[in-house]
C-alpha positions as a Markdown table, in Angstrom:
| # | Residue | x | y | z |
|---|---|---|---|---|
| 1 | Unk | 39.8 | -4.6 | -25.0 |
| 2 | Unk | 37.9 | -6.1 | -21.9 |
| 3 | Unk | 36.0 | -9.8 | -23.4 |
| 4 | Unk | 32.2 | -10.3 | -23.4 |
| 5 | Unk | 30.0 | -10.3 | -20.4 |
| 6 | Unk | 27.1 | -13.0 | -19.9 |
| 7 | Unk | 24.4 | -12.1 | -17.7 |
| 8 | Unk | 21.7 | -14.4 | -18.7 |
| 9 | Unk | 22.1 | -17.3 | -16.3 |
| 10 | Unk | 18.7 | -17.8 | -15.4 |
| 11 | Unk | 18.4 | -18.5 | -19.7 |
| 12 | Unk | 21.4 | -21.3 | -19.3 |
| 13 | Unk | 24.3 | -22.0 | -17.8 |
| 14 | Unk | 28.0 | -22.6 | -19.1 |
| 15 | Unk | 28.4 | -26.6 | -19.5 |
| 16 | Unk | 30.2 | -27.4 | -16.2 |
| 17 | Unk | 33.6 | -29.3 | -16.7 |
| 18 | Unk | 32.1 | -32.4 | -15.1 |
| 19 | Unk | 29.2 | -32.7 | -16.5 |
| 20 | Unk | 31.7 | -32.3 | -20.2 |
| 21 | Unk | 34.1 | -35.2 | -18.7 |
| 22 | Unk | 31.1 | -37.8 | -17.5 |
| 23 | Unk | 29.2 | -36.5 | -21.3 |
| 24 | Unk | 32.4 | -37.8 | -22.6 |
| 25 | Unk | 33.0 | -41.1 | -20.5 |
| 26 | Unk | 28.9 | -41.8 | -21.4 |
| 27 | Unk | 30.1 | -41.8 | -25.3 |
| 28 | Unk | 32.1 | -44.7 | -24.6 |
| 29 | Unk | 29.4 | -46.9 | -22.8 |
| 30 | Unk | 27.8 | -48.7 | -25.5 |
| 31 | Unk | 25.0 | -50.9 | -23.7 |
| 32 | Unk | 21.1 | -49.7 | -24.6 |
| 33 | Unk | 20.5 | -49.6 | -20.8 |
| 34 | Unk | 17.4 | -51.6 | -21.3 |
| 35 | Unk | 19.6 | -54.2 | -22.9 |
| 36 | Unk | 20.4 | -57.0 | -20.2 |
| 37 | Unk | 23.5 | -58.3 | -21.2 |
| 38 | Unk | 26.7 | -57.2 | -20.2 |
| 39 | Unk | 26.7 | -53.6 | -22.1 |
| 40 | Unk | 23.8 | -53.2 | -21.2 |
| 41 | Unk | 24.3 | -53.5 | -17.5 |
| 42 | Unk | 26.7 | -51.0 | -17.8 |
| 43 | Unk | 25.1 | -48.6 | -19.6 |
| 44 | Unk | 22.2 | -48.7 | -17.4 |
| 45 | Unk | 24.8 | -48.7 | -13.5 |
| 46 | Unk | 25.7 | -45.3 | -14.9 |
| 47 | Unk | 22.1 | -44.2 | -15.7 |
| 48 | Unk | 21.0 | -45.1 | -11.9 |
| 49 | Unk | 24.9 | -43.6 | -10.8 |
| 50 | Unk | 23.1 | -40.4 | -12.6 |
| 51 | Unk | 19.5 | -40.8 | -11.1 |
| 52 | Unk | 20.9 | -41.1 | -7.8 |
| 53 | Unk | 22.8 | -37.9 | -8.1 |
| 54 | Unk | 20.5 | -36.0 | -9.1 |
| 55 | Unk | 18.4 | -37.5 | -6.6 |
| 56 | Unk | 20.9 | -36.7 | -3.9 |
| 57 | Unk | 21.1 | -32.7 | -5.2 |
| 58 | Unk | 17.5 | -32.2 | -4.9 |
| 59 | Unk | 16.8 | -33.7 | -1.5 |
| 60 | Unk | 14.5 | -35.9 | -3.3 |
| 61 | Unk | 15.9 | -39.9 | -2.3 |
| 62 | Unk | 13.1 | -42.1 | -1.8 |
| 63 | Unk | 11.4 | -40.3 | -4.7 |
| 64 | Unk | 11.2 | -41.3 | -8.4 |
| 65 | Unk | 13.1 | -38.9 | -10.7 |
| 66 | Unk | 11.8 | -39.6 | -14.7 |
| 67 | Unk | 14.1 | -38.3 | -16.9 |
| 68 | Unk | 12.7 | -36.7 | -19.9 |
| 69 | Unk | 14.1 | -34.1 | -22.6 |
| 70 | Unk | 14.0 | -31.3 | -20.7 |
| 71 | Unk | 11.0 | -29.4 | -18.3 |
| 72 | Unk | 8.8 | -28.9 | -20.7 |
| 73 | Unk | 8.2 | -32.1 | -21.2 |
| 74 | Unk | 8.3 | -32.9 | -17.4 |
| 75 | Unk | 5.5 | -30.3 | -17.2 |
| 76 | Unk | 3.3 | -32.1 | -19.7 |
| 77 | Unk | 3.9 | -35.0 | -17.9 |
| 78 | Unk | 2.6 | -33.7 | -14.8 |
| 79 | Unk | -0.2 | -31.4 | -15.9 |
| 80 | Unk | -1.7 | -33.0 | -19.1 |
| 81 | Unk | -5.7 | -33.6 | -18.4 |
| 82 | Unk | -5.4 | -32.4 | -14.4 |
| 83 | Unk | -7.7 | -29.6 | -14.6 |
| 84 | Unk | -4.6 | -27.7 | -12.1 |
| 85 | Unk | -4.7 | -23.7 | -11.5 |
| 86 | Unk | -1.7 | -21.4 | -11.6 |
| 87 | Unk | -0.9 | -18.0 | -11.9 |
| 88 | Unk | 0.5 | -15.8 | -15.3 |
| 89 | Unk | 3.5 | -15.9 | -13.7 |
| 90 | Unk | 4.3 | -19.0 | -14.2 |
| 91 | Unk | 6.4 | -20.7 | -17.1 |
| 92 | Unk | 4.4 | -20.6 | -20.5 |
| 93 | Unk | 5.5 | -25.1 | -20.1 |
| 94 | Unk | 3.4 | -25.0 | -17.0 |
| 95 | Unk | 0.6 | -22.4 | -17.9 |
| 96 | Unk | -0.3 | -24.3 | -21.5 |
| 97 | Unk | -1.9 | -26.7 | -19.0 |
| 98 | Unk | -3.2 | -25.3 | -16.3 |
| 99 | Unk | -6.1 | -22.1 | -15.9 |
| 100 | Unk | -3.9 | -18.8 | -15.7 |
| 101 | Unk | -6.6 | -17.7 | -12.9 |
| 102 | Unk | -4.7 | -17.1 | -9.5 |
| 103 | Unk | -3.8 | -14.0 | -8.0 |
| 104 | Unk | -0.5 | -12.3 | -8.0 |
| 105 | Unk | 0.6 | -9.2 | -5.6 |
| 106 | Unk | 2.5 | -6.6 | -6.4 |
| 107 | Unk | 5.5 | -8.4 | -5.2 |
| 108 | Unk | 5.4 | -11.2 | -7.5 |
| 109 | Unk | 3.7 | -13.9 | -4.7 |
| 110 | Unk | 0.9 | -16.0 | -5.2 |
| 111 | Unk | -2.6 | -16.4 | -3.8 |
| 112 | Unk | -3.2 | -20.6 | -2.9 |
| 113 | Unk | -6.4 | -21.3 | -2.3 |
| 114 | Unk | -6.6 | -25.0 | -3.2 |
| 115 | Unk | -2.6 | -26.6 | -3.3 |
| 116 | Unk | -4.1 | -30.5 | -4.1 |
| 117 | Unk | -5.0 | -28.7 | -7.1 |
| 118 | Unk | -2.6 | -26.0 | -8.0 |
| 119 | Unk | 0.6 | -25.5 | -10.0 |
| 120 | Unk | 3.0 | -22.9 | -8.2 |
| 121 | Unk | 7.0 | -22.6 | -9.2 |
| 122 | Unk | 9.4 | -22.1 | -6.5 |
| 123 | Unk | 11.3 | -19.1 | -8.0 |
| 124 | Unk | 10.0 | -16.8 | -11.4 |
| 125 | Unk | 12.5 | -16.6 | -13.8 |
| 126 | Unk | 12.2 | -13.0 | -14.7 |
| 127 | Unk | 12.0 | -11.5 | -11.4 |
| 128 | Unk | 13.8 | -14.0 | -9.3 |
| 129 | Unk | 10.9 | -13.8 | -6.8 |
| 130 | Unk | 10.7 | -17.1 | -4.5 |
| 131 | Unk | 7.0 | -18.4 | -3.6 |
| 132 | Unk | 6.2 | -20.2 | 0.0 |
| 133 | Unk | 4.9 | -23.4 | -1.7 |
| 134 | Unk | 1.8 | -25.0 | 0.3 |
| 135 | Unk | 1.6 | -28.3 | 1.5 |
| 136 | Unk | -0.1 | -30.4 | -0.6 |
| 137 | Unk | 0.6 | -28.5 | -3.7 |
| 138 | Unk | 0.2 | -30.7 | -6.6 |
| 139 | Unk | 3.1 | -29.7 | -8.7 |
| 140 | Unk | 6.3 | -27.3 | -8.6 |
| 141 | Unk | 8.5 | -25.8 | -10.9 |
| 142 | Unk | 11.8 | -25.9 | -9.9 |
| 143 | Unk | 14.1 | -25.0 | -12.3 |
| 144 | Unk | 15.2 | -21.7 | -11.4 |
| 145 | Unk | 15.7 | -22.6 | -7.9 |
| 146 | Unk | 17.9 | -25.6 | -8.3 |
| 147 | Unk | 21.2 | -25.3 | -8.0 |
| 148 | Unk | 21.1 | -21.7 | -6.3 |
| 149 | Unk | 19.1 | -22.2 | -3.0 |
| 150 | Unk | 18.8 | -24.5 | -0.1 |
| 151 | Unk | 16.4 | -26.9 | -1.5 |
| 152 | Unk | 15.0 | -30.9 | -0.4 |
| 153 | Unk | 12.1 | -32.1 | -2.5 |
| 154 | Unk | 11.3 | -34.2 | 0.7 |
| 155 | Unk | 9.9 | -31.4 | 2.9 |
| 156 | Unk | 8.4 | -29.0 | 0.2 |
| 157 | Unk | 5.7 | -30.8 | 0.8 |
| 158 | Unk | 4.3 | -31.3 | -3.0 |
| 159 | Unk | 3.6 | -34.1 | -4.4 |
| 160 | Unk | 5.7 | -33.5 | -8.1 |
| 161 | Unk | 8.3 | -30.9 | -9.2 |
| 162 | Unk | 10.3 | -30.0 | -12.4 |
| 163 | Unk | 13.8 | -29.5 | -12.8 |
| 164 | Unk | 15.8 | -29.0 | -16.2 |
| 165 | Unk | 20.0 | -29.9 | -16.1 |
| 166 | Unk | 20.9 | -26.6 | -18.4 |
| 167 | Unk | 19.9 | -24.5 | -15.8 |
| 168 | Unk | 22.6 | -25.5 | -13.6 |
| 169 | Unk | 25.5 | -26.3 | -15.4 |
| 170 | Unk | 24.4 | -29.4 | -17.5 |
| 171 | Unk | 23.5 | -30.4 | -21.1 |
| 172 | Unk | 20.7 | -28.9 | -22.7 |
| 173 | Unk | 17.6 | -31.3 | -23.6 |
| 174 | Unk | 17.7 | -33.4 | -20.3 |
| 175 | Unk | 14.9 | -32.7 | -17.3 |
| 176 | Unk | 13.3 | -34.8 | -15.1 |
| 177 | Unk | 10.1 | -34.9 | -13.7 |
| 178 | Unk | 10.6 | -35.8 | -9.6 |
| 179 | Unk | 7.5 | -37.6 | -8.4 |
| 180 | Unk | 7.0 | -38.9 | -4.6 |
| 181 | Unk | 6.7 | -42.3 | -4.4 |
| 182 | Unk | 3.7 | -44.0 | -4.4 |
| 183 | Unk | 2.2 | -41.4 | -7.4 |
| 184 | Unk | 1.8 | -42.0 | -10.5 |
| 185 | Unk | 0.9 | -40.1 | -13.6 |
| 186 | Unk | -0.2 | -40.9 | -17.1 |
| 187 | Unk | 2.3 | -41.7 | -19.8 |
| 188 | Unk | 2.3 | -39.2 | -22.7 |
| 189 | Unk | 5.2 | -41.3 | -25.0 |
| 190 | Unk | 4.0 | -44.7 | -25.0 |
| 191 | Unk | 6.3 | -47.3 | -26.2 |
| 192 | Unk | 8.9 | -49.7 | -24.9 |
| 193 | Unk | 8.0 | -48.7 | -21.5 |
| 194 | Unk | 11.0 | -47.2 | -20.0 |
| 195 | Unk | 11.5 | -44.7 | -17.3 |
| 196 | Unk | 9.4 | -47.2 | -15.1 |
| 197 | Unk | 6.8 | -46.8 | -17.3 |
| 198 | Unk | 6.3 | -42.9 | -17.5 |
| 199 | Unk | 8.0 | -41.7 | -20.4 |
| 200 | Unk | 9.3 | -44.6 | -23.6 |
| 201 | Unk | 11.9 | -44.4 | -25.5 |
| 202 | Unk | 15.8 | -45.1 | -25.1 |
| 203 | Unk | 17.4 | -42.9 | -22.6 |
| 204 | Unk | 19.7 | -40.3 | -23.1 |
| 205 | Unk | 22.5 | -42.0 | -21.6 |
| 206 | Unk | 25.5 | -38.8 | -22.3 |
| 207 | Unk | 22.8 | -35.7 | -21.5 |
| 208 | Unk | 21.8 | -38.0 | -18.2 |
| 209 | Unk | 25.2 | -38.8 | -17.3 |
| 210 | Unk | 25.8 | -35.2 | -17.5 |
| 211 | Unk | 22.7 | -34.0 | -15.5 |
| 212 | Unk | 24.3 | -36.5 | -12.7 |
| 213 | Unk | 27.3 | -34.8 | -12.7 |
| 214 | Unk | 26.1 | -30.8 | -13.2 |
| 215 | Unk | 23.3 | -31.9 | -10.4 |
| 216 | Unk | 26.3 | -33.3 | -8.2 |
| 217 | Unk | 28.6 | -29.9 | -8.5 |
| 218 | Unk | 25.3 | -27.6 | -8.3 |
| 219 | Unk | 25.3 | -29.2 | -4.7 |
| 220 | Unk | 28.8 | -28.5 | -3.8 |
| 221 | Unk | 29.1 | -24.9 | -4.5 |
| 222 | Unk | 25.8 | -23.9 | -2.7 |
| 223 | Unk | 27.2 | -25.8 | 0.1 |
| 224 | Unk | 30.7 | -23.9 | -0.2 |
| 225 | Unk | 29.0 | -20.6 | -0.7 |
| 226 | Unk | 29.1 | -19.7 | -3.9 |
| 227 | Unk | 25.5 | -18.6 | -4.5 |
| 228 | Unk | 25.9 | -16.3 | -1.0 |
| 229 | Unk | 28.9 | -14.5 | -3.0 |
| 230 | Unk | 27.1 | -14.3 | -6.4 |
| 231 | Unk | 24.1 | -12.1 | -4.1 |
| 232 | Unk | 26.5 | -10.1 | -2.6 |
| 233 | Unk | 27.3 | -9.0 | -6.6 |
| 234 | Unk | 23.7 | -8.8 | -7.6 |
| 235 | Unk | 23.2 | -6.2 | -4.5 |
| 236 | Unk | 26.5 | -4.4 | -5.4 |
| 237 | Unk | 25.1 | -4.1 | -9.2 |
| 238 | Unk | 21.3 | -3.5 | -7.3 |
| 239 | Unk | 22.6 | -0.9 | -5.5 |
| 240 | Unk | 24.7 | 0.8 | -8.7 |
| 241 | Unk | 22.0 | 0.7 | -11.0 |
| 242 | Unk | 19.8 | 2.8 | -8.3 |
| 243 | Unk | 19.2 | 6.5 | -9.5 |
| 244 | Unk | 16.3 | 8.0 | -7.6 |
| 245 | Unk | 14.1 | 10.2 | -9.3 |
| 246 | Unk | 14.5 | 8.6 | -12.6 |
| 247 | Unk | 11.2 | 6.4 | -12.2 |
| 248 | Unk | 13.3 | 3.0 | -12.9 |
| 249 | Unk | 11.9 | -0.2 | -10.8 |
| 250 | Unk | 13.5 | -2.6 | -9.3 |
| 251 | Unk | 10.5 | -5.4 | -9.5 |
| 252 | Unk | 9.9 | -7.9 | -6.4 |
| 253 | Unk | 12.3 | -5.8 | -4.7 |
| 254 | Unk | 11.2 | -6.3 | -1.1 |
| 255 | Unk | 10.0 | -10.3 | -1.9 |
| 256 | Unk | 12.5 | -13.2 | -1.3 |
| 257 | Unk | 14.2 | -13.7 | -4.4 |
| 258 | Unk | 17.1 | -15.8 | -5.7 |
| 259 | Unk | 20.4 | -14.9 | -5.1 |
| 260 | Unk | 21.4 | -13.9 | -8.6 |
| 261 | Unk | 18.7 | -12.2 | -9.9 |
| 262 | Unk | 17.7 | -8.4 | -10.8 |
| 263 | Unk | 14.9 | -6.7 | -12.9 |
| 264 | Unk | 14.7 | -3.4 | -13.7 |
| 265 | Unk | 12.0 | -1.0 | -15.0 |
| 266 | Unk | 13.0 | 1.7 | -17.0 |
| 267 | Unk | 9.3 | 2.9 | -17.9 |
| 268 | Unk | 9.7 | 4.3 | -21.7 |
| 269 | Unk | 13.0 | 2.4 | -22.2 |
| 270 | Unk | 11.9 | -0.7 | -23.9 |
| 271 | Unk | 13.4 | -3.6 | -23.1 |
| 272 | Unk | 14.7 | -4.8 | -26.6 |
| 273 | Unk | 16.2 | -1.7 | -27.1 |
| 274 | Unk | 18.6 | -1.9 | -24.1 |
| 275 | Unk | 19.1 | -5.3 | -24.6 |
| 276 | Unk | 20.7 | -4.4 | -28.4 |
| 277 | Unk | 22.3 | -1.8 | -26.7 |
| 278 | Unk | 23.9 | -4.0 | -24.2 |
| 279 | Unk | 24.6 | -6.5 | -26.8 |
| 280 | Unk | 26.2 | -4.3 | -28.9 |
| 281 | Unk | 28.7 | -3.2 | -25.6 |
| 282 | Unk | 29.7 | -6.6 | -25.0 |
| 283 | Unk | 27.2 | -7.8 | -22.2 |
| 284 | Unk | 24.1 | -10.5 | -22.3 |
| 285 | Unk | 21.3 | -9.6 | -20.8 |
| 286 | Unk | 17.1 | -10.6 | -21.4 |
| 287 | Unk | 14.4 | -8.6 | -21.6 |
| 288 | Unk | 11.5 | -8.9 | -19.5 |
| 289 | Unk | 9.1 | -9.0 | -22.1 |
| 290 | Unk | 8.4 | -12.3 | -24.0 |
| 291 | Unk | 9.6 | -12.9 | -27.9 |
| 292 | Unk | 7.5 | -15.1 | -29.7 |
| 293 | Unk | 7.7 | -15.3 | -34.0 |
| 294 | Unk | 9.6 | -12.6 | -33.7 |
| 295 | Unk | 6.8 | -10.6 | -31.9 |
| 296 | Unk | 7.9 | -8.7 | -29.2 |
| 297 | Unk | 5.3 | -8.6 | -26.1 |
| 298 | Unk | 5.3 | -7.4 | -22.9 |
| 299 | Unk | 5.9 | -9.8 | -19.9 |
| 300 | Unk | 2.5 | -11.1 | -18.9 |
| 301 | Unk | 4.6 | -11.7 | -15.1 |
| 302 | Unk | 5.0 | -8.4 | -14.9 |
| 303 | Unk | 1.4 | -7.3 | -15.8 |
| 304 | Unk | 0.1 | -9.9 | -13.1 |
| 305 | Unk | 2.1 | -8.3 | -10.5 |
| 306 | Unk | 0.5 | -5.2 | -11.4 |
| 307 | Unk | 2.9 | -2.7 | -13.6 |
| 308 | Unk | 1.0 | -1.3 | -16.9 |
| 309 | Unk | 1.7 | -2.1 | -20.7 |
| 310 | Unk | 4.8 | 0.4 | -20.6 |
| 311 | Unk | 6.3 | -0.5 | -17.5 |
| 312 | Unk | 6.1 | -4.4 | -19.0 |
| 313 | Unk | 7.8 | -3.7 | -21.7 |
| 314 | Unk | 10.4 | -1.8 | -20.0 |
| 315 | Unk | 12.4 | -4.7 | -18.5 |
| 316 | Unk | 15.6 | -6.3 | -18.4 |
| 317 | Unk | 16.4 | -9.2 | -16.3 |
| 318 | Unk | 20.1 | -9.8 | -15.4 |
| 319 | Unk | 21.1 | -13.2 | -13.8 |
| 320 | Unk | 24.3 | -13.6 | -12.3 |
| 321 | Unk | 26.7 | -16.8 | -12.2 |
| 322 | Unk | 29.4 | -18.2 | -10.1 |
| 323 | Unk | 31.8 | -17.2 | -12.7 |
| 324 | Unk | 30.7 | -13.2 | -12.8 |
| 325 | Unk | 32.9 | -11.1 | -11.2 |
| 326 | Unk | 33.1 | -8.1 | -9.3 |
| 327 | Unk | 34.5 | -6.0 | -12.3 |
| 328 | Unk | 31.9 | -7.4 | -14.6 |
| 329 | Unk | 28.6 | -6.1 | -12.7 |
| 330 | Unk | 30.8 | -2.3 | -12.4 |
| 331 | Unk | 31.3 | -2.3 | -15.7 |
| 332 | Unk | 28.0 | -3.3 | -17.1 |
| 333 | Unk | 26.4 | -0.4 | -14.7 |
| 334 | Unk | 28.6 | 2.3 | -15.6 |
| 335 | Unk | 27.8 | 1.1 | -19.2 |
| 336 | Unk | 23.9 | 1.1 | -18.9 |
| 337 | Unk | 23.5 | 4.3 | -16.6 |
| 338 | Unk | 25.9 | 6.3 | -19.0 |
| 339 | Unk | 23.4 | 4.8 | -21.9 |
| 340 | Unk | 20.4 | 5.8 | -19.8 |
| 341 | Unk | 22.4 | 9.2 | -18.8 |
| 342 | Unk | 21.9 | 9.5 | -22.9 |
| 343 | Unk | 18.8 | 8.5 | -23.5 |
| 344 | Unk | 17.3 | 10.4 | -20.7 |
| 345 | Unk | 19.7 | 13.7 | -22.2 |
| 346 | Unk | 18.1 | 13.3 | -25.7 |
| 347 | Unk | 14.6 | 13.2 | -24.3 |
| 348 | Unk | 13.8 | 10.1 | -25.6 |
């Protein structure tokens, strides 16, 4: 009896075995690092150690990294009351403040017409599809992309950008909000003034030691290769998946796109269904559509790059990992194509 198979990278990440060991070394730090005595001092050396790290990762030094609970909150931070634009495909944390009102191709890319003023992510989470972000652009999401691309803040050219730790191998509930220097943007927790001013309240010292760490590691494996072999599997598992003539979609096939990342359209096949399915074989997959109170929707990215109601709800996203292996993306296709083989036998 073969063990479970997770696909769902791009929803989080296993807790890399650093970022554990420096969550555990933080426990033992007892200093509030606002505190300047001795402890204190302490406890906030390993919150800059972390900054820096991070820092280092993202191509971002010279910049100010905020740490906040996550990139939601970092998206607040740097939308709230900005009047920005963006595009349905973006993250609902980003769209909540912005106008929805850009166009999307069928490919998944975005229409800029005005960066100073625009929110635009680097890479959709669904689809995997990468954007060429403008100069100028006034903020980008950059969650996805982290940890699985070539990436330096520096020369993107925009002038803020999101990242979130559980994405690449961290804790969950630590983000940061990366901001060139010389910026500024409005507090939304006022308090005791930490975080330079951007964001009160006392630090989370373990989930920011851990970001440190995850953000550290992130940065060695893309630069030992690891993301190039995890594409290799996601274009082995593309090209098993393929069956022409039974109408499935491979969507943003044809865009850049991260390295780990597949959706497929299996028009009638709704996506819950043959995620439960999956589930139920022993592999984790999403599906492209959206679940909010329990109410399943279609994926609004998907209907702004074009595909109908049906087609929208017809998705599942798999998201590869540096742990998946070779016998894992074989066995979830032979898996799903003899449950499509089914489906498609009984007429469904």
């Amino acid at each position: 009896m073969t063990g479970r198979v997770y696909l769902d990278w791009n929803a989080t990440t296993p807790l890399r075995a650093e970022a554990r060991a420096a969550m555990v070394a933080a426990m033992e730090v007892l200093g509030n690092p606002s505190s300047v005595h001795a402890e204190g001092r302490a406890a906030k050396a390993l919150m800059e150690k972390a900054r820096g790290q991070v820092a280092a990762a993202l191509g971002a030094e010279g910049a100010d990294i905020v740490f906040t609970s996550g990139a939601t909150e970092a998206a607040a931070l740097a939308c709230a009351g900005r009047g920005l634009f963006c595009a349905d495909i973006e993250h609902e944390a980003v769209s909540a403040w912005c106008e929805p009102s850009l166009v999307v191709d069928g490919l998944g890319r975005v229409m800029v017409s005005d960066p100073a003023q625009t929110a635009l992510q680097l890479a959709n989470s669904e689809t995997g599809v990468m954007q060429d972000l403008p100069e100028g652009l006034a903020v980008s999401d950059l969650t996805q992309g982290f940890g699985k691309v070539p990436l330096a803040f520096n020369w993107l050219g925009c002038a803020m950008g999101l990242v979130s730790a559980h994405k690449l191998g961290g804790p969950k509930g630590i983000g940061a909000l990366v901001i060139r220097r010389g910026l500024d943007v409005a507090a939304q927790l006022k308090g005791g003034g930490q975080e330079m001013g951007r964001r009160a309240g006392t630090e989370n010292l373990m989930g920011i030691a851990g970001f440190g760490a995850a953000a550290e590691a992130a940065a060695r494996d893309l630069a030992d290769g690891v993301w190039a072999r995890v594409a290799e599997l996601r274009n082995i598992l593309e090209q098993a998946l393929s069956a022409p003539g039974d109408g499935s979609i491979c969507a943003g096939l044809g865009a850049a796109r991260l390295p780990n990342t597949l959706n497929l359209i299996t028009p009638g096949w709704k996506g819950e269904t043959q995620v439960m399915q999956m589930d139920l074989a022993g592999f984790a997959v999403s599906a492209g559509s959206a679940c909010s109170s329990g109410k399943v929707r279609e994926s609004r990215v998907l209907r702004a790059m074009g595909f109908d109601g049906v087609q929208a709800a017809s998705a599942i996203r798999i998201s590869l990992g540096p742990d998946t292996k070779r016998d894992d993306v074989l066995r979830f296709a032979d898996v799903w194509s003899a449950a499509r083989a089914k489906r498609l036998k009984a007429g469904a």
